[in-house]
C-alpha positions, 0 to 999 in steps of 0.5 A: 500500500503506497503512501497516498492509501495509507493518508486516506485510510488513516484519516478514515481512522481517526475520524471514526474515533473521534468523540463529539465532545465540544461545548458547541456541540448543539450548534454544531448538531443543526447543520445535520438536520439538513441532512437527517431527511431524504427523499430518493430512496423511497419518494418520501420523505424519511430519517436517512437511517431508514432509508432503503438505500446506501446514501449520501447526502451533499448539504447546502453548508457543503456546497456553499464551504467547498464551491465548484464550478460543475455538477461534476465537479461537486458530484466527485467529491462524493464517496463512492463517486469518481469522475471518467471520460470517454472517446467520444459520446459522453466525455463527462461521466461519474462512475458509482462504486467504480462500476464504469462498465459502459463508455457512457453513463448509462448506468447512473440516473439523473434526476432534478428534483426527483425527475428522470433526465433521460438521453434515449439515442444512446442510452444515457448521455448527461454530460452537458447537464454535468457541465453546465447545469446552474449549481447556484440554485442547489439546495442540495444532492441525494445519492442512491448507491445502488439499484434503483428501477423499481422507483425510476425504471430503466438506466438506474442500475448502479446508482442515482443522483438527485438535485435538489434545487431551492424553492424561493422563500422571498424575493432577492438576487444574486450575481457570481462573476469570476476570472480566472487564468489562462483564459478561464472564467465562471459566471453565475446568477440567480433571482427569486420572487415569493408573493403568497402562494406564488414562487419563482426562481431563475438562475443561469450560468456560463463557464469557460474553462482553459482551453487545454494546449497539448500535445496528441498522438496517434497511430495510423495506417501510415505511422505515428503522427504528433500535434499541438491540440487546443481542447475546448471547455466551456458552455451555458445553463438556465434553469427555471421554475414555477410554483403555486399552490399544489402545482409546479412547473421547472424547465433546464437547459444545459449545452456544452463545447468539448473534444472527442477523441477516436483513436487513430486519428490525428486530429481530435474533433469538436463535439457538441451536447445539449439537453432541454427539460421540463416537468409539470407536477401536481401533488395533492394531500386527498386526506391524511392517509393518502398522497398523490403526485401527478407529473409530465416530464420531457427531455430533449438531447442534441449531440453533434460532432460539427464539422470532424469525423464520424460525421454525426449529428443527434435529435431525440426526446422522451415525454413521459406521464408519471402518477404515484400515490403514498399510502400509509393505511397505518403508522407501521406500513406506508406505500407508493404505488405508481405508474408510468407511460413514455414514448421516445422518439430520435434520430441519427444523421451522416453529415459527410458527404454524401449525407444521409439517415443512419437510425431512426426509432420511435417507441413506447415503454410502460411501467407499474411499481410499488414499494413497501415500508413495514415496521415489523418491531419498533426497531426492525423495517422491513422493505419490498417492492417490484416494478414491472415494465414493457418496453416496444420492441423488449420482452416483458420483465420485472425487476424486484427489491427487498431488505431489512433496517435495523436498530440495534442500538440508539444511533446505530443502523443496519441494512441489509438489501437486495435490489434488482435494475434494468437498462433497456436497449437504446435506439441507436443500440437497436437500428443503427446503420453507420458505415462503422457501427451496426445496431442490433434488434435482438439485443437483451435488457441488461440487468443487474443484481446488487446485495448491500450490507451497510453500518451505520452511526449517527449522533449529534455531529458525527457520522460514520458509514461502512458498506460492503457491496456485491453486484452482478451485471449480465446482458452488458450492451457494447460494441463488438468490433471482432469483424471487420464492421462494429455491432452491439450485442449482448455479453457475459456476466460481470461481477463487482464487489467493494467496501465504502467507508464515510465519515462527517465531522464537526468539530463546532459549527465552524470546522468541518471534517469529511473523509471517505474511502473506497476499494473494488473490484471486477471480473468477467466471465472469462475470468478479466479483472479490472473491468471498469477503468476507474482505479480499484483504490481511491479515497477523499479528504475535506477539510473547511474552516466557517468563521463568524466574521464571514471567512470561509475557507476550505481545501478538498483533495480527491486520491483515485490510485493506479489502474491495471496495467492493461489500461497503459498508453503506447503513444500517449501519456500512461493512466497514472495516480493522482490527487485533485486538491481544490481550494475554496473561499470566500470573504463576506465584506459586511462581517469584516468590515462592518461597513454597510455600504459592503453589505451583500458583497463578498470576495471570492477565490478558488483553486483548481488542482491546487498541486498542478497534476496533469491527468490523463484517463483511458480513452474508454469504449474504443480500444486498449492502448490509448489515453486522453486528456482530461485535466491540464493542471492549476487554475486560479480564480478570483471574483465578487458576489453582489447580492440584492 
């Protein structure tokens, strides 16, 4: 074990033995209550110790103390998370317990305010709303470890993230502007209206990362070739919503400029994402037993190469109806019954010359879930559900969850679960007719069956996790390039298995602590090991100091260790270890100085990759031997906040 293991493991240690033993132990203890209910794993609300899912939780406080540019940026410094890439179609992704087994992220749903952000074309692309998403408007982030279709239906099969955004509470705005070096910039704003029973929020942002000047190198037909490359990293976002009364309509936008890279060809191409979302939802209390939620949701995804090699350019939307009703006929059982009905529709164009189609589909899909909630003693929950579903042109199936919660002792929790997901076949996985890349009508639903046992402490400002996690994924869609033109099929079984630990510390309500740690590993069933490339070791550190007199400063640092030596680069820059050490602060000029004319201003400055690491990933879902670029190193950022 090298010595960067050895810092996280330590850290993990240490904090696991803390006592809470301070005189600001109350005060300290508010800021976990923002945490103590979660909705995810259940669609209602309920104490995270009862919650049917190994979770996480990214508070307001954490988000305001640690910043970030993205929703990637924030979502990789939760435990079990990990940031990967791809050669072409989905260039950011987050990975949940290492388990990247696709070159896209499929396997991981997104949701905004607990509705599903789907990319149907290729079955899970989300890199635009990682990007570019407005991350000022979030209140906070639940994350799912683990299987979730029984509640969410198709594609949450390793993990779900759900953002939560602010609900306005009064009427005000506020303006981030930052620069940054070599270029880089980050602006953001947000504006809020309460008046009754009406609330509207509205925020937008643009980030322009440095574009990265490098050096590229392929291996062709006719040799090595090497060039200086600039790669670009920037986009816009928006985000709005309405509510009044029961009702409550939210629309996004997120769009996002960046680079793919095929291996073999010289020049790396620009690449083009965009994402469009809406939901129109209604939630009505019929009586003190019975809730329902009614909802309408559209996503629509665009994705281009622009003017480069392969020539493509996507459309696609899914509208879908959503109505589920909560059911606690008891104080000891409560229910969620719900259905769903979606049509997708999409289309792939050849933009070479000659142009022309290459896929085209349109398709229904239904679904019809429950979940259960028991209390079978005053300390033993018991937890089952089902979802089946019908998706055009796929068998018939059902996907079944269940477990156990329970308390052994005060602030202690065991869970013991089982759950079962599903990812149906994308359109393009079905139909596609590119010159390179064939589609395949009898492809299979993959699907995945995951076994978590998970311990838990929570006690006034300390909280401590440990899971052991086992999963196994059969059906797994990818592109078989044995012959001489690529197609999707089916193949084996892959099995995964790891153990997670996380920690939250606070010492008083000014000094927080985090760490977590994560170690995994797969197989296929030919008896391959390090089936996904994300590093089998990993762990993360924050530490972030909130004094009275409005300083806040913070510095996480995220470890992912070495991959398998398959994943080696012959002409590029080899996969390696590495450490991402971000520096976060901000300076509230009205508490310093007491100057009223400073009111609603603060001083910001943030530090990308403190320590200046170079970071290269596998060029994932083409093939082995290649790497590319994903993060140049140091950047610095200075700016105001001005608040109305």
């Amino acid at each position: 074990m090298n010595n960067a293991k050895r810092r996280v493991l330590s850290l993990c240690l240490v904090l696991s033995q803390v006592s809470p033993a301070t005189a600001e132990m109350d005060n300290a203890f508010q800021f976990f209550q923002e945490e103590a209910k979660v909705i995810t794993a259940s669609k209602s609300l309920q104490n995270l110790s009862d919650a049917p899912g190994v979770m996480s939780v990214v508070t307001k406080d954490e988000l305001e103390r640690f910043g970030g540019a993205t929703l990637a940026d924030i979502l990789r410094r939760v435990p079990g998370l990990a940031g990967a890439s791809s050669f072409m179609t989905d260039r950011s992704m987050i990975a949940v317990r290492g388990a990247q087994f696709k070159a896209s992220g499929a396997h991981v749903l997104l949701l905004i305010n607990g509705r599903p952000v789907r990319e149907i074309m290729e079955g899970g692309i989300v890199s635009d709303m990682l990007e570019s998403f407005p991350v000022n408007i979030i209140q906070r982030i639940e994350v799912v470890k683990g299987p979730g279709s029984v509640l969410y239906g198709s594609g949450a099969v390793s993990g779900v993230i759900n953002v939560i955004t602010e609900r306005p509470e009064g009427t005000g705005a506020a303006v981030d502007a930052l620069k940054g070096d070599k270029g880089a910039a980050d602006a953001m704003a947000k504006a809020q209206v309460r008046s009754g029973d009406f609330g509207m929020l509205a925020a937008g942002k643009f980030h322009q990362k440095p574009e990265w000047n490098t050096r590229w190198n392929a291996a062709g037909l006719s040799g090595l070739t090497s060039r200086r490359i600039n790669m670009p990293d920037r986009g816009p976002g928006a985000f709005t919503a309405i509510d009044y009364k029961n009702w409550r309509v939210m629309s996004a936008y997120s769009e996002w400029h960046n680079a793919f890279f095929i291996p073999g060809i010289s020049t790396p191409g620009p690449a083009n994402w965009k994402k469009r979302f809406a939901d129109a939802g209604y939630s009505r209390q019929v009586n003190d037993l019975w809730r329902m939620d009614l909802n309408v949701t559209y996503t629509g995804s665009d994705f281009n190469t622009e003017t480069a090699w392969p020539h493509v350019e996507r459309h696609s939307y899914e509208l879908g109806g959503e109505w589920t009703h909560f059911i606690t006929p008891t104080d000891k059982l409560a229910m969620a019954v719900g259905g769903s009905v979606n049509h997708a529709n999409g289309r792939e164009e050849y933009t070479g010359a000659p142009g022309f189609q290459i896929s085209h589909g349109d398709r229904n899909s239904y679904g019809l879930y429950t979940q259960m909630d028991y209390w079978l003693l005053s300390k033993l929950k018991l937890i089952g559900g089902f979802q089946f579903n019908k998706v055009q042109g796929v068998d018939a199936d059902a996907v079944p969850r269940g477990g156990a919660i329970f308390h052994p002792a005060p602030h202690v929790h065991i869970k013991a679960l089982y759950g079962q997901a599903f990812r149906a076949p994308s359109i393009n996985e079905l139909g596609l007719n590119h010159p390179g890349l064939k589609g395949n009508p009898n492809l299979k639903s993959e699907k995945i069956d995951t076994f978590d046992l998970a311990i838990g402490y929570d006690r006034n400002n300390l909280q401590l996790g440990l899971d052991y996690f086992y999963s196994k994924l059969k059906n797994l869609i990818f592109q078989d390039r044995s012959g001489a033109v690529g197609v999707y099929n089916n193949t084996g079984e892959i099995e995964a298995r790891g153990v997670g630990i996380e920690s939250k510390y606070r010492l008083n309500r000014r000094l927080l602590l985090l760490a977590s740690a994560l170690y995994q590993t797969s197989q296929d069933q030919t008896g391959g090991t390090a089936v996904t490339p994300v590093a089998s070791a990993g762990g993360k550190a924050g530490v972030s100091y909130k004094a009275d007199r409005g300083v806040t400063v913070s510095l996480y640092d995220i470890y992912q260790g070495k991959l398998d030596g398959k994943y080696d680069a012959s002409v590029n820059p080899s996969p390696g270890a590495y450490n991402i050490l971000n520096l976060n602060s901000r300076f509230d000029m009205d508490k310093l100085t007491g100057w009223r004319l400073a009111r609603g201003l603060s001083l910001l400055f943030r530090v990308d990759n403190l320590s200046n690491q170079e970071i290269w990933l596998p060029n994932w879902g083409f093939a082995p031997g290649d790497s590319l670029p994903v993060n140049q190193g140091r950047t610095l950022y200075g700016g105001v906040e001005v608040s109305f």
